[in-house]
C-alpha positions in Angstrom: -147.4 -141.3 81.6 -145.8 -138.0 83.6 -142.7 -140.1 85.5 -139.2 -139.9 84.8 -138.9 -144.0 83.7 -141.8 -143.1 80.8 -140.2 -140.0 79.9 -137.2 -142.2 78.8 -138.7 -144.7 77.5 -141.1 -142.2 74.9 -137.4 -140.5 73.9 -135.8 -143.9 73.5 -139.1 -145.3 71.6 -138.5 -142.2 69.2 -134.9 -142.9 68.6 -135.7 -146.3 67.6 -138.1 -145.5 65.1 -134.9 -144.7 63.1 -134.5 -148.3 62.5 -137.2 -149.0 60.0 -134.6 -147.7 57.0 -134.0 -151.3 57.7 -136.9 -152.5 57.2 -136.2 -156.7 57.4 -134.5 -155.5 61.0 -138.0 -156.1 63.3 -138.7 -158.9 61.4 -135.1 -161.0 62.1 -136.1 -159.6 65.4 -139.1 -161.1 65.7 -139.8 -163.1 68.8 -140.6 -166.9 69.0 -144.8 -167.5 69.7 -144.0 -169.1 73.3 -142.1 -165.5 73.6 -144.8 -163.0 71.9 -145.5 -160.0 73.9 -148.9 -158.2 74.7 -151.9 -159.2 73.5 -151.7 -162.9 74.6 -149.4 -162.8 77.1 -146.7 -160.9 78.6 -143.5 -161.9 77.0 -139.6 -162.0 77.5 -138.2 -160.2 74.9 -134.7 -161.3 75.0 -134.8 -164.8 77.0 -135.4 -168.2 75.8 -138.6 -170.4 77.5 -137.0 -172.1 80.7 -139.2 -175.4 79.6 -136.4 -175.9 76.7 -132.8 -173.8 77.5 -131.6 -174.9 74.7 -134.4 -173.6 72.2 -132.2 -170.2 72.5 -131.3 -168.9 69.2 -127.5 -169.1 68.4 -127.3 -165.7 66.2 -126.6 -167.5 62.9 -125.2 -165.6 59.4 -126.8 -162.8 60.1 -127.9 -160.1 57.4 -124.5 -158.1 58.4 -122.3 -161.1 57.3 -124.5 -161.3 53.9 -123.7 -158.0 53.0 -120.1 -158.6 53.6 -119.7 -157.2 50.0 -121.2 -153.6 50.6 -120.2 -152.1 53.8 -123.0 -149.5 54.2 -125.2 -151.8 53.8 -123.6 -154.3 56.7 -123.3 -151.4 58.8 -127.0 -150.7 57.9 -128.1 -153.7 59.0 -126.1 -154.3 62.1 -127.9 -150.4 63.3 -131.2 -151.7 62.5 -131.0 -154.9 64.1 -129.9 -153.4 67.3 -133.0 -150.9 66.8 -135.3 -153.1 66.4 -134.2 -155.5 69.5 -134.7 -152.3 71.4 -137.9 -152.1 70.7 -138.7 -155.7 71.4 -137.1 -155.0 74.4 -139.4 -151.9 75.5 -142.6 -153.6 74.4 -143.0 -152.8 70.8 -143.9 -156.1 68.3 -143.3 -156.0 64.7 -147.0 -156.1 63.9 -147.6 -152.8 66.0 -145.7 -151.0 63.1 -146.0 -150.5 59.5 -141.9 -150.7 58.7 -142.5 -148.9 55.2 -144.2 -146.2 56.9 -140.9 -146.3 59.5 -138.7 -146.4 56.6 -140.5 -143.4 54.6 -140.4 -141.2 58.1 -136.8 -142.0 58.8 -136.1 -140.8 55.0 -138.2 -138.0 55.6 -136.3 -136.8 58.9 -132.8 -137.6 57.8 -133.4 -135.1 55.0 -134.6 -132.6 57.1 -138.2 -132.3 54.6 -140.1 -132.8 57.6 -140.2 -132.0 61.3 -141.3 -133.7 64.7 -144.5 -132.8 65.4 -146.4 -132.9 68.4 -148.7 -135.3 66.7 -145.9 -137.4 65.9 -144.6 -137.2 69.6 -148.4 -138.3 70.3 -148.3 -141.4 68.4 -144.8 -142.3 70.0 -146.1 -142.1 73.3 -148.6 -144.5 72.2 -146.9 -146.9 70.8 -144.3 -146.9 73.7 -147.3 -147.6 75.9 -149.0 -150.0 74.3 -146.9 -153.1 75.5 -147.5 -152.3 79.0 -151.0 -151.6 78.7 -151.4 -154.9 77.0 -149.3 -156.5 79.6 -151.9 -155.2 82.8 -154.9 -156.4 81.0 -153.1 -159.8 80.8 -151.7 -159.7 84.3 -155.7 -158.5 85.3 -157.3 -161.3 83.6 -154.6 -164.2 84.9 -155.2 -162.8 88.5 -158.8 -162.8 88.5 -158.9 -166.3 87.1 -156.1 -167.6 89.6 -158.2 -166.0 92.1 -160.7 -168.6 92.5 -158.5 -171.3 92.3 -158.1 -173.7 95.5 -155.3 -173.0 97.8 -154.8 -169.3 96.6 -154.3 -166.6 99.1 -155.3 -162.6 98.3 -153.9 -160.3 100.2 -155.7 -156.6 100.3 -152.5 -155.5 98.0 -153.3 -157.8 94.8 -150.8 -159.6 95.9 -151.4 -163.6 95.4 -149.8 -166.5 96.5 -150.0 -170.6 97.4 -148.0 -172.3 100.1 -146.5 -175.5 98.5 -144.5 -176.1 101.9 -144.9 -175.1 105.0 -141.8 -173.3 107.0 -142.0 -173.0 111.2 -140.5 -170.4 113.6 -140.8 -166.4 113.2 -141.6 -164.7 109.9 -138.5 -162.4 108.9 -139.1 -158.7 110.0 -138.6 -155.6 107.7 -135.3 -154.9 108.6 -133.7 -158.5 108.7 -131.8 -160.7 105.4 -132.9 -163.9 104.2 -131.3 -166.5 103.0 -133.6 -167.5 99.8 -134.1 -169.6 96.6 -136.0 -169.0 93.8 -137.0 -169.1 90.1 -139.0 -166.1 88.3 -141.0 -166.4 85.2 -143.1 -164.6 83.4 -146.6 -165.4 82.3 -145.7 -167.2 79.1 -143.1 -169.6 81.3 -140.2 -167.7 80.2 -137.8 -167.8 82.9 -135.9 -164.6 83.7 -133.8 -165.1 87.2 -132.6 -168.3 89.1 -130.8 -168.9 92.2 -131.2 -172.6 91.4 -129.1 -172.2 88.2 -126.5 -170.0 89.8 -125.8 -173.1 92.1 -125.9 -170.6 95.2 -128.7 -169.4 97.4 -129.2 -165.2 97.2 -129.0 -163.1 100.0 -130.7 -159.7 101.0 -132.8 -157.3 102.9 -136.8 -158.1 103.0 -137.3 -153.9 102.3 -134.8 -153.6 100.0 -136.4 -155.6 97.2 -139.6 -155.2 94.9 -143.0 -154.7 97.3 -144.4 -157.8 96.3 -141.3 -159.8 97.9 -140.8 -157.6 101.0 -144.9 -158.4 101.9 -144.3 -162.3 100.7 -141.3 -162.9 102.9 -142.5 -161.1 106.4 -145.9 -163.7 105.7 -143.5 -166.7 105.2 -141.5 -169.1 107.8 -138.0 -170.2 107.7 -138.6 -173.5 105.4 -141.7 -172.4 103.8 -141.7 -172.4 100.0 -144.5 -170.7 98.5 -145.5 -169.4 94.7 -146.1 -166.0 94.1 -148.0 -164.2 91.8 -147.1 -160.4 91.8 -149.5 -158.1 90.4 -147.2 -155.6 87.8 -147.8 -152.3 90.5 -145.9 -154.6 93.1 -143.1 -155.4 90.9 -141.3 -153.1 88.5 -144.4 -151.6 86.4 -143.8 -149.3 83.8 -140.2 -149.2 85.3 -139.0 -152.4 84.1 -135.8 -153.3 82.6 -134.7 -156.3 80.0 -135.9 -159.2 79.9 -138.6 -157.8 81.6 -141.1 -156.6 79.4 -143.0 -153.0 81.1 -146.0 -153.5 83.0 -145.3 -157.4 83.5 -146.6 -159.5 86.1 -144.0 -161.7 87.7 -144.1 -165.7 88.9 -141.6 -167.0 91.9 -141.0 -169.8 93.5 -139.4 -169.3 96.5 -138.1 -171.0 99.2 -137.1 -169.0 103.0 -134.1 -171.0 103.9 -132.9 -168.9 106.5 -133.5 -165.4 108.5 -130.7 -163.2 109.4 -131.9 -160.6 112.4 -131.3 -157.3 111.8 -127.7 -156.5 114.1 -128.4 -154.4 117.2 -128.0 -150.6 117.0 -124.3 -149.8 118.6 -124.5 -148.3 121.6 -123.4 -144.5 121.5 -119.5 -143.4 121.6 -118.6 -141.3 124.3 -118.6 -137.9 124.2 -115.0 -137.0 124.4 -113.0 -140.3 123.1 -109.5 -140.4 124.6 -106.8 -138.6 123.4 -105.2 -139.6 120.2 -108.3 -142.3 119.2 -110.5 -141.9 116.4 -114.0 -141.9 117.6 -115.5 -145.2 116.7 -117.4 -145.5 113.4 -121.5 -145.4 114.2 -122.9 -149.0 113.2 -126.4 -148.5 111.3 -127.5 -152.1 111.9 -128.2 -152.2 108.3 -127.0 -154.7 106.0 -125.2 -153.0 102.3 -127.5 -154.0 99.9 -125.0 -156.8 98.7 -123.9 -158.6 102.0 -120.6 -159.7 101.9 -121.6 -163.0 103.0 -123.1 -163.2 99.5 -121.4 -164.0 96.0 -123.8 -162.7 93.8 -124.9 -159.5 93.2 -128.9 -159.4 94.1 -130.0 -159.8 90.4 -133.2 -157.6 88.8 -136.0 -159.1 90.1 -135.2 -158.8 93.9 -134.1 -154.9 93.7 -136.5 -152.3 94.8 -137.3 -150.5 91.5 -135.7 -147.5 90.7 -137.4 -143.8 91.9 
């Protein structure tokens, strides 16, 4: 890992270590089984199954409010639970780490008896990895099963899909909006976006969002609702953010309700406007990457990842 995204998330991984002075933190963070990361299945660290909404945990007394006696060790508590649902959220699982050995190396560093090492950098950089790894091999074995599955389309990219509905009419170019609705999950069912639970259809460019939509949409007709299964290279990877556990593969729905054309390029200004009149502002023919026309704010899953 050499880019930017997994240079941060090694130095974040490191700084989190810190929490296992706490040592009961990763395990009141620990993840229900429909939500377990890696091995099995990729996993949404911080959202609830969308099978049953209202399975989501309501944070109850927590540790923090137990200790309400001793103020260190509130305060104590409340840092290593945040730590530890940053690591969830990068990846890491509280059987990946030993938290006495966390506990005896956060000792260690806060009282300066022993340095970072390059070794210990080593072993960080593993262990930030490891979720993501875990999370292709998934993705890898789901898509070669789903592969031979009737009614499944490959394309040369990875990219798979199935047409539930049929749409008619021209296929949206590059540079035009749809109109769209959709639902995203995850491999274990955890859902993670909805434009269905928002109550309003989402609006946007067809190359301004992840690769594996902008290919899926210019392959689809207005009406057509298809299922997509996006390999994690075509979606956000190892640059991922919450609830989107690094190196996921990600499930739509989605329906093509609509195709806005791309608006003609203006014609140019003259070269000498008249006197006292502001040149007229050049139109790009691009839409922002929010159209006005649309109330919400594209959500994670439908921006282009970050360079």
């Amino acid at each position: 890992m050499t880019s930017r995204a997994a240079r941060r998330r090694i130095t974040f991984a490191m700084t989190a270590v810190a929490a296992a002075l706490f040592t009961g933190a990763l395990q009141a963070q620990q993840p229900s089984t429909s939500a377990a990361p890696a091995a099995s299945a990729p996993a949404a660290p911080a959202a609830a199954p969308a099978a049953s909404p209202k399975a989501k945990k309501t944070p109850a007394n927590s540790g923090a409010a137990e200790a309400s006696g001793d103020p260190k060790g509130a305060e104590s508590y409340s840092l290593g639970l945040m730590w530890g649902e940053q690591l969830r959220n990068s990846g890491v699982t509280p059987d990946a780490v030993s938290t006495a050995r966390m506990a005896q190396g956060v000792r260690d560093g806060m009282s300066g008896k022993v340095e970072v090492s390059d070794k210990d950098r080593e072993n960080i950089r593993a262990l930030a990895t490891s979720g993501a790894e875990a999370n292709h091999r998934a993705a890898a074995k789901f898509l070669d099963e789903n592969a031979r599955k009737a009614g499944i389309v490959t394309t040369k990219s990875g990219l798979q899909y199935q047409e539930l509905k049929a749409g008619s009419g021209a296929a949206p170019k590059a540079s035009d909006s749809v109109v769209v609705n959709y639902r995203g999950t995850l491999l274990d069912g955890t859902e993670f976006d909805s434009s269905y639970k928002r109550g309003q259809p989402a609006t946007f460019e067809v190359d301004r969002v992840i690769p594996g939509w902008t290919e899926a949409l210019q392959l689809m007709k207005p009406g057509a609702k298809w299922k997509l299964f996006i390999p994690p290279q075509l979606a956000y990877d190892l640059r991922s953010r919450p609830p989107i556990p690094p190196g996921s593969m990600l499930l739509f729905e989605v329906e093509l309700l609509s195709v806005k054309p791309a608006a003609a390029e203006a014609a140019p200004a003259a070269a000498t406007p008249p006197v006292g009149k502001n040149p007229p502002a050049k139109l790009t023919g691009k839409s922002p990457v929010n159209p006005p026309d649309s109330p919400n704010s594209p959500p994670p899953a439908t921006q282009p990842p970050p360079k």
